[in-house]
C-alpha positions as CSV (number, residue, x, y, z in Angstrom):
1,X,-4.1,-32.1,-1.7
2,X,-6.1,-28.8,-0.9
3,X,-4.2,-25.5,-1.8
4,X,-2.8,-23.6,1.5
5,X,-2.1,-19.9,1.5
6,X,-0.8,-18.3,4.5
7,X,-1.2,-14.6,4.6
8,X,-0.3,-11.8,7.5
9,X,-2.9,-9.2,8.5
10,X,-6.2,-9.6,9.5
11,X,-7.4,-6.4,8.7
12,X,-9.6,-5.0,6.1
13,X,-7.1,-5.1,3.3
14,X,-6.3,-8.7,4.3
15,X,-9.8,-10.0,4.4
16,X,-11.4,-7.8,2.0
17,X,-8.7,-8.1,-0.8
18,X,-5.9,-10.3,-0.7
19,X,-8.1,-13.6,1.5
20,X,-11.2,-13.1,-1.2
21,X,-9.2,-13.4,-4.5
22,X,-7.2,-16.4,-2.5
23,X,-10.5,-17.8,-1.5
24,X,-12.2,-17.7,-5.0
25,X,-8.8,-19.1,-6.3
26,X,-9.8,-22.2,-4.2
27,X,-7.0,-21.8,-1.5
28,X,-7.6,-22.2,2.6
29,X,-6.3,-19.2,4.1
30,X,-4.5,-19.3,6.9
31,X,-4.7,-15.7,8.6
32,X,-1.4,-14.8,10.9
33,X,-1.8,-11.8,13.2
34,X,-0.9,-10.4,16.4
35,X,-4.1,-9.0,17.6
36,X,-6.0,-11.1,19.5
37,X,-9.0,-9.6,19.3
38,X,-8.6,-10.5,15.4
39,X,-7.5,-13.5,15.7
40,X,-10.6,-14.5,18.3
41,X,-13.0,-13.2,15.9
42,X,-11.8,-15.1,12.9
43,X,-11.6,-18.5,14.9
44,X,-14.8,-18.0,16.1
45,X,-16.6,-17.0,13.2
46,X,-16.5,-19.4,10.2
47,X,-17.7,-16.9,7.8
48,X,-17.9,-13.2,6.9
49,X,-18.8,-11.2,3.7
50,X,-16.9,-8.6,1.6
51,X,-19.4,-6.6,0.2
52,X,-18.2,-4.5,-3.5
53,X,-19.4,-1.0,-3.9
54,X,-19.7,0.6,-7.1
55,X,-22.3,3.3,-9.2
56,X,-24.2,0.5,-10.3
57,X,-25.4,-1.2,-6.7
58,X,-23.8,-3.6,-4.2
59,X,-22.2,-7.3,-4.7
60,X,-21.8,-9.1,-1.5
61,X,-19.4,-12.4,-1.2
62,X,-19.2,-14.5,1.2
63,X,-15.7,-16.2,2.1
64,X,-14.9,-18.9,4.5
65,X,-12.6,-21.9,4.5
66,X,-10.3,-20.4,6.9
67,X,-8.2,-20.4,10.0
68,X,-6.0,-17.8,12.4
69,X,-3.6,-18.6,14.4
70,X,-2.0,-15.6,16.6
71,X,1.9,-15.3,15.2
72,X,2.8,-14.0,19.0
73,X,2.1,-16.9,20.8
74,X,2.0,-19.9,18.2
75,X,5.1,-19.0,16.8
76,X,5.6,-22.9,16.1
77,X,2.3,-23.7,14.2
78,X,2.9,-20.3,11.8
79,X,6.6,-22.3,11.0
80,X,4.7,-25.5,10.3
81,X,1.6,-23.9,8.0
82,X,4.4,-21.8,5.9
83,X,6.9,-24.7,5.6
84,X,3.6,-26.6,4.0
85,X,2.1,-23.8,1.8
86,X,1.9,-22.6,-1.4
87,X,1.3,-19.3,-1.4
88,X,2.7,-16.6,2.0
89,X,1.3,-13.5,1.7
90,X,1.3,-10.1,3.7
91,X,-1.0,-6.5,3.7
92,X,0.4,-5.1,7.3
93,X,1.9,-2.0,6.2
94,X,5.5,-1.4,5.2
95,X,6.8,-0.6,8.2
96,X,5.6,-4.2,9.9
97,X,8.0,-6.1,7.2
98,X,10.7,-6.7,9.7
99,X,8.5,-8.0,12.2
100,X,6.9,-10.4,10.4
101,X,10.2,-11.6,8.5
102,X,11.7,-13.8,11.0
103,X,8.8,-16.3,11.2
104,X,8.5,-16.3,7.7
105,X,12.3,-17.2,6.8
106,X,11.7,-19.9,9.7
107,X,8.6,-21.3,7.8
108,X,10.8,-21.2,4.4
109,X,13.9,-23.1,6.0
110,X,12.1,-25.8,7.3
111,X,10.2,-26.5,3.8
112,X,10.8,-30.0,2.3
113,X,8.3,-29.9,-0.3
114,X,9.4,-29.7,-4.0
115,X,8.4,-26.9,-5.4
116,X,9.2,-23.3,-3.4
117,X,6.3,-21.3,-1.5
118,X,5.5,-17.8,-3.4
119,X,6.2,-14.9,-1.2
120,X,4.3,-11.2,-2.4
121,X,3.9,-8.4,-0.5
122,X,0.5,-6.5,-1.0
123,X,1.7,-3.5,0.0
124,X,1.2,0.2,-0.5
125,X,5.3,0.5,-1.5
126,X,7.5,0.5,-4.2
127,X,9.9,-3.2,-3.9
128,X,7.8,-4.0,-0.8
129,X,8.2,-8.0,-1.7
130,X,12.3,-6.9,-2.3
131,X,12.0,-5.3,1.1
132,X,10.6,-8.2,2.6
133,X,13.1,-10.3,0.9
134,X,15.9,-8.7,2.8
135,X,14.4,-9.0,5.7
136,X,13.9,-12.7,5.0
137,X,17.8,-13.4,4.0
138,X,19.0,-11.4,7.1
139,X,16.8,-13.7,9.5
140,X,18.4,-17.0,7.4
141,X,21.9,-18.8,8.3
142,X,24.0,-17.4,5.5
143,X,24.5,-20.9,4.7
144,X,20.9,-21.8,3.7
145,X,20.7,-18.6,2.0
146,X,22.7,-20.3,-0.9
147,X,19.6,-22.9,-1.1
148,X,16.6,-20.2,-0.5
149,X,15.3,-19.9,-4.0
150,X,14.7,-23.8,-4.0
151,X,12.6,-23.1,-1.2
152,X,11.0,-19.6,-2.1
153,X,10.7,-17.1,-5.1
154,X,9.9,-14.1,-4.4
155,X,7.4,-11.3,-6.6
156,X,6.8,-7.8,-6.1
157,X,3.5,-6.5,-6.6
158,X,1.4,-3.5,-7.5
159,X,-2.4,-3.1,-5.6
160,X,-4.9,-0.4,-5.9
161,X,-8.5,-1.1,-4.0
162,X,-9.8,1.4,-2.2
163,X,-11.2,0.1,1.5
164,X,-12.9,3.0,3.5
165,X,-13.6,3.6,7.1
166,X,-15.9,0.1,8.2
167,X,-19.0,0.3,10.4
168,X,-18.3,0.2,13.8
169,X,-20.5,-2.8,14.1
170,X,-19.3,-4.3,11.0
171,X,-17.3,-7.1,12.8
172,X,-15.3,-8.8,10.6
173,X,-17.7,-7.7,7.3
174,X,-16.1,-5.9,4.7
175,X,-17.1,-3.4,2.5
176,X,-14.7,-2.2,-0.5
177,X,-14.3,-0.8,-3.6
178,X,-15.6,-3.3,-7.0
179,X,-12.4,-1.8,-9.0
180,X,-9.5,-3.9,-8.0
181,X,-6.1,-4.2,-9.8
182,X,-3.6,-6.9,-8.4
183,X,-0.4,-7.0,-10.4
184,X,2.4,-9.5,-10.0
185,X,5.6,-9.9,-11.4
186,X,6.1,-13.7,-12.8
187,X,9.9,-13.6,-14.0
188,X,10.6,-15.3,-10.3
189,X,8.5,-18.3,-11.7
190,X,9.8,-19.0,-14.9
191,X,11.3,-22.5,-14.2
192,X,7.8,-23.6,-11.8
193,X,5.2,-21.4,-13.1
194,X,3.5,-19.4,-10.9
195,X,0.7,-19.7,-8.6
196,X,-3.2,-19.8,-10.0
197,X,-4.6,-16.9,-8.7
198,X,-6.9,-15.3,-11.6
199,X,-7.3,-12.2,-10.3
200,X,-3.6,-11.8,-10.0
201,X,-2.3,-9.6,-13.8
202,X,1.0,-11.3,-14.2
203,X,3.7,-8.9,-16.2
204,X,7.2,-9.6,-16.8
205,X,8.0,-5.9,-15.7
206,X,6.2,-4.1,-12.9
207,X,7.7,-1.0,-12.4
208,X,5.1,0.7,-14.9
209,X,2.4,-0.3,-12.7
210,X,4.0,0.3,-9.4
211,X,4.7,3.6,-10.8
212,X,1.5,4.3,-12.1
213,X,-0.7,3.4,-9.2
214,X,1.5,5.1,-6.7
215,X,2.0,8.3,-8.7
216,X,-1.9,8.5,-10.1
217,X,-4.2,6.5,-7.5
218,X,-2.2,7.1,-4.3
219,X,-0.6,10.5,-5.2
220,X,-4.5,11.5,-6.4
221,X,-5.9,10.2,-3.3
222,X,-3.4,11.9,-0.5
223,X,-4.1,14.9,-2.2
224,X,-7.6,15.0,-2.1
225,X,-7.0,14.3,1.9
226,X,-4.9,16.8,2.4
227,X,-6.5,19.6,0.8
228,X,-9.5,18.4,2.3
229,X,-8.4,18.4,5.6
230,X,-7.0,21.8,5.3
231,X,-10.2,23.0,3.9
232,X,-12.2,21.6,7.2
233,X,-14.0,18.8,4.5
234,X,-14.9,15.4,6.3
235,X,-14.9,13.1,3.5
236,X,-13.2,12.5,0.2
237,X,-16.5,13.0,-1.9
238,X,-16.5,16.2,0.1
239,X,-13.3,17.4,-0.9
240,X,-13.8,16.2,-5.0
241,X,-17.1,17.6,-5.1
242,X,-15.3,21.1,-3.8
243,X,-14.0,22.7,-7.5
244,X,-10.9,24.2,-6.5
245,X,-9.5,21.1,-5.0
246,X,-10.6,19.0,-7.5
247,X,-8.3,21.0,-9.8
248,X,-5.7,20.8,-7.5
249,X,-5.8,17.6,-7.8
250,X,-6.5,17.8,-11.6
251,X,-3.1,19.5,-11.7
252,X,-1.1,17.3,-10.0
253,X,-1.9,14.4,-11.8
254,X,-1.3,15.9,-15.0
255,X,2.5,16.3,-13.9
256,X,2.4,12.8,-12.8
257,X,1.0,11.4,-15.9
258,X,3.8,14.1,-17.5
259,X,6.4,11.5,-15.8
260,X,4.8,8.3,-16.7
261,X,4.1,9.0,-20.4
262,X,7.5,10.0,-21.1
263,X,9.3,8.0,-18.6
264,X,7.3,4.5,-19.5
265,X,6.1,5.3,-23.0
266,X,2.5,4.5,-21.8
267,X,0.3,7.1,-24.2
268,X,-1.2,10.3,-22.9
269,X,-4.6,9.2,-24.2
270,X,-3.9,6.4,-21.8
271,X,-2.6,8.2,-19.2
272,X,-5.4,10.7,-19.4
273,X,-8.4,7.9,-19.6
274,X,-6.4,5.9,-16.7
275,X,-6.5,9.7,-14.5
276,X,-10.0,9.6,-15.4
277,X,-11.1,6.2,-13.9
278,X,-9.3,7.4,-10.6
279,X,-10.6,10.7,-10.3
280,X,-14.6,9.0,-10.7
281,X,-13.9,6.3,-8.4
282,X,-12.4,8.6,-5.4
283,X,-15.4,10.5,-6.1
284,X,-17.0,8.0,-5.5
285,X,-20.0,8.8,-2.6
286,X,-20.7,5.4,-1.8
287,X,-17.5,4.6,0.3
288,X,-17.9,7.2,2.5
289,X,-14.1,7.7,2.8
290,X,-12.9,10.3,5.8
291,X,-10.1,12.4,5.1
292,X,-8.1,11.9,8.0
293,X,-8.0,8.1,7.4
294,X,-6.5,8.6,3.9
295,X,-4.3,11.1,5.1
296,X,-3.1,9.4,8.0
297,X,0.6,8.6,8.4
298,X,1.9,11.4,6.6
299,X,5.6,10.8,7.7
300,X,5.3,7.5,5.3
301,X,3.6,9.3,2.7
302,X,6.7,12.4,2.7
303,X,9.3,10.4,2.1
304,X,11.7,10.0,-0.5
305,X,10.4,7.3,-2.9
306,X,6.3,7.9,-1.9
307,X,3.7,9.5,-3.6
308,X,4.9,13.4,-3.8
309,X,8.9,13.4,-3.9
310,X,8.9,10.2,-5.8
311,X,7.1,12.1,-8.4
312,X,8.2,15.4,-7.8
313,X,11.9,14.6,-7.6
314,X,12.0,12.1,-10.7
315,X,10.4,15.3,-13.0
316,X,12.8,17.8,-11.2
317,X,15.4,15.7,-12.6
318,X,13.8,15.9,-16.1
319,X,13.6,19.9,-15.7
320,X,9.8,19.0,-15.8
321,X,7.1,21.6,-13.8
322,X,6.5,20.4,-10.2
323,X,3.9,23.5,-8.8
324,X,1.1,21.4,-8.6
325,X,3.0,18.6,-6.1
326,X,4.5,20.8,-4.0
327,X,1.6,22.4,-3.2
328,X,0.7,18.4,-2.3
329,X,3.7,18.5,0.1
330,X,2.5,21.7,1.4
331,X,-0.7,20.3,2.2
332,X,0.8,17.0,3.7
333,X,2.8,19.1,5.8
334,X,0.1,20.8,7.9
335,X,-1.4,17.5,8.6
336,X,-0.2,17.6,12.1
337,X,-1.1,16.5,15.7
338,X,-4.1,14.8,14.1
339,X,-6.2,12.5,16.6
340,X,-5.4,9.3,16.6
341,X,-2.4,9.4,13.9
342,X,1.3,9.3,15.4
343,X,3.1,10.0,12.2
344,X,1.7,13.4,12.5
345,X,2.4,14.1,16.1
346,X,6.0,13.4,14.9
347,X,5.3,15.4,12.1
348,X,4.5,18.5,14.1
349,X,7.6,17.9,16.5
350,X,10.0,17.9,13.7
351,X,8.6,20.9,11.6
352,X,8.8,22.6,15.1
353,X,12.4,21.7,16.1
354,X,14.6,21.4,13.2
355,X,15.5,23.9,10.7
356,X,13.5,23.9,7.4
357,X,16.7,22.4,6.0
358,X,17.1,19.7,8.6
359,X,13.6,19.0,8.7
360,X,13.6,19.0,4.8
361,X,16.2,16.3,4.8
362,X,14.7,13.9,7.6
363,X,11.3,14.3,6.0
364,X,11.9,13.3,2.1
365,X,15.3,11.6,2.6
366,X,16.2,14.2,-0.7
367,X,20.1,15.5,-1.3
368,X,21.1,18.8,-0.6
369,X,22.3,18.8,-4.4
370,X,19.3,17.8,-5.3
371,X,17.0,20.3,-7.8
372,X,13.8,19.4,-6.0
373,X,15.7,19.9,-2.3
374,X,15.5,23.8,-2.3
375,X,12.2,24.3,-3.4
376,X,10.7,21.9,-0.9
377,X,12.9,23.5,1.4
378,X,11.1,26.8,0.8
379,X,7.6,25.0,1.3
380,X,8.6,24.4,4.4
381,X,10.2,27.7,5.8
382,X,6.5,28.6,4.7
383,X,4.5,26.1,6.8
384,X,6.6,26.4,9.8
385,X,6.7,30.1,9.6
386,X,2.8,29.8,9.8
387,X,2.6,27.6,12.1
388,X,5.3,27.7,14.9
C-alpha cells in the first residue's frame, strides 16, 4: 500500500521543506489548509518546483504526487486521510497549534490501523510537537487518552532552512535555501521504529539541537533583522555586509555559543565552525532576504523561551555576560508599527502604555527575581523614553 503523509500548511515552509523531503521519501502528501486560495492552487496544479539556492548555482526539484483538501470546510475527509496515514505533520506557526489540534485528535481516535500515525511539529519553537501534544489530549475523551499512544507517538523536532521572500509571480514555486537540517527525536519509536524519512537526523536527545539552532541560526538571524531595520538596510545581505552589525551579530553569538558549550558539552571549535556556517549562509546574497520579513512578529520572538531571553536568561543564571543580547532586545524592541506585521503594532501599544516594568513582564514572561529582569527592564525605560 502507498505511504500517506498528511501535513498542515501550504505555505512555503510546507511545500518547500517539510512536502519535498516527504515526497523524495516516496510518501503522497496530503496538504490541509484553510486558505482557499492555497488549497485551489494545489488542486489545480499537479506539480510545482522547489528550487535550492546556494554559492555554487541552483538545483531545481520538482514534486508532485499530492492532494489538498481545505480543513475549514472538509472537516470530515481531513479525519478520514489522518485516521489512514502514516505520517501528520505541521509548519503553521506556533501560535496555529490549537487550531489545528482538534481535527488532528479526531483523525487519531478514529485510527484502526496497527501501528500509530507519527505526529512532528516543524516548527520554529522549543517542544512545539509537546505543545501540540497537549493540545491533542485536551481535544480527546479522557477515556481514549488512556489508549492514545497505540494510536499516535509523538516527536519533537529541530528545523533550520532558510525560505526568503518568493516572487510575486512565483505561484506555488519555491525557492529556498540548499542547507537544510531536520532533526527528530526517535525515543517515541522505540517499540515500532520510526518512520523512513532520510532526510530526517534521528537523535535520542534533541534539546542540543533545539538549543543550538534556536540560539545560533534564529537568534543570529533576528539580529541581523533588527539591527538592519534600525539601520534603514532592506535586506539581510545588506545588513551582514554592513561591519558594525556584523559584529553585533559576531558578539552575540559568541555568548550563545558561551551557553551551548558549557551547557551541552558541544566543543568551542564546534561551536565556532557551526557560528561560522550560519554567519556565510545569512550572508548569503542569493536569497534576497528582507529584513522586515525576518523580523516580523517580534512579540513571538521577545518572549521568555525564544531566541534572546531564552539565551540571555539561561547565561544570566550562570553569571555569564549578556551585553551583546540585550542590545538584540533593544533592537527587537523598536521594531514597531511595521507595515503589514501585527505583533509589532501590539508591540508599540504595549511599550507605550505600560510601565517599563509591566511591559517588561508581559513582553519576556521573565520574574521579577529574576537576574536578567532588571537589566531588560532598563533596556526598556531606554527605548520608551526615546520613543514615547
Amino acid at each position: 500500500m502507498a505511504k500517506k503523509a498528511v501535513h498542515f500548511g501550504g505555505g512555503n515552509i510546507g511545500r518547500g521543506f517539510v512536502a519535498e523531503f516527504l515526497h523524495e521519501s516516496g510518501y503522497e502528501v496530503v496538504f490541509i489548509d484553510v486558505m482557499d486560495n492555497i488549497i485551489d492552487a494545489l488542486k489545480n496544479t499537479p506539480s510545482y518546483q522547489v528550487t535550492e539556492v546556494s554559492e555554487s548555482g541552483e538545483t531545481t526539484k520538482t514534486i508532485h504526487n499530492y492532494r489538498a483538501i481545505n480543513s475549514k470546510k472538509n472537516e470530515g475527509d481531513v479525519v478520514n486521510e489522518i485516521a489512514t496515514a502514516e505520517v501528520v505533520t505541521c509548519a503553521v506557526g506556533p501560535n496555529v497549534l490549537k487550531f489545528i489540534a482538534p481535527v488532528i485528535a479526531k483523525g487519531i481516535d478514529a485510527r484502526k490501523e496497527p501501528r500509530p500515525v507519527a505526529v512532528i511539529a516543524c516548527e520554529n519553537a522549543i517542544g512545539a510537537t509537546d505543545t501540540l501534544h497537549g493540545f491533542i489530549k485536551d481535544n480527546t475523551d479522557p477515556e481514549r487518552v488512556k489508549s492514545l499512544y497505540s494510536r499516535a507517538r509523538f516527536a519533537n523536532s529541530a528545523i533550520d532552512r532558510i525560505v526568503p521572500n518568493q516572487p510575486p509571480d512565483a505561484g506555488l514555486n519555491v525557492k529556498i535555501e540548499k542547507f537544510y537540517e531536520w532533526v527528530v527525536e526517535k525515543t517515541p519509536f522505540s517499540d515500532y521504529g520510526h518512520p523512513d524519512i532520510p532526510a530526517i537526523h534521528w537523535v535520542d536527545n534533541l534539546e542540543p539541537y533545539i538549543e543550538r539552532k534556536l540560539f545560533t541560526v534564529n537568534t543570529g538571524h533576528a539580529t541581523a533583522a533588527y539591527y538592519g531595520y534600525n539601520a534603514g538596510k532592506k535586506t539581510i545581505y545588506e545588513s551582514l555586509s554592513d561591519e558594525k552589525i556584523r559584529g553585533c551579530i559576531r558578539s552575540v553569538l559568541d555568548e550563545t555559543a558561551t551557553l551551548i558549550v558549557k551547557k551541552h558539552g558541544i566543543s568551542p571549535e564546534e561551536q565556532r565552525n557551526y557560528v561560522d556556517t550560519i554567519i556565510k549562509r545569512i550572508s548569503n546574497p542569493y536569497l534576497e532576504d528582507v529584513v522586515d520579513r525576518v523580523g516580523r512578529a517580534p512579540l513571538r520572538k521577545l518572549s521568555r523561551k525564544e531566541r534572546f531571553i531564552g539565551p540571555a536568561s539561561q547565561l544570566a543564571e550562570r553569571g555569564e555576560k549578556v551585553d551583546a543580547l540585550l542590545g538584540s532586545v533593544e533592537m527587537a524592541l523598536r521594531f514597531q508599527n511595521v507595515p503589514g506585521d501585527d505583533e509589532s503594532v501590539e508591540l508599540a501599544k504595549i511599550m507605550k502604555e505600560l510601565s517599563a516594568e509591566d511591559a517588561t513582564s508581559r513582553l519576556t514572561g521573565l520574574e521579577k527575581d529574576h537576574p536578567l529582569y532588571p537589566r531588560v527592564v532598563q533596556v526598556v525605560a531606554k527605548v520608551q523614553g526615546e520613543t514615547k
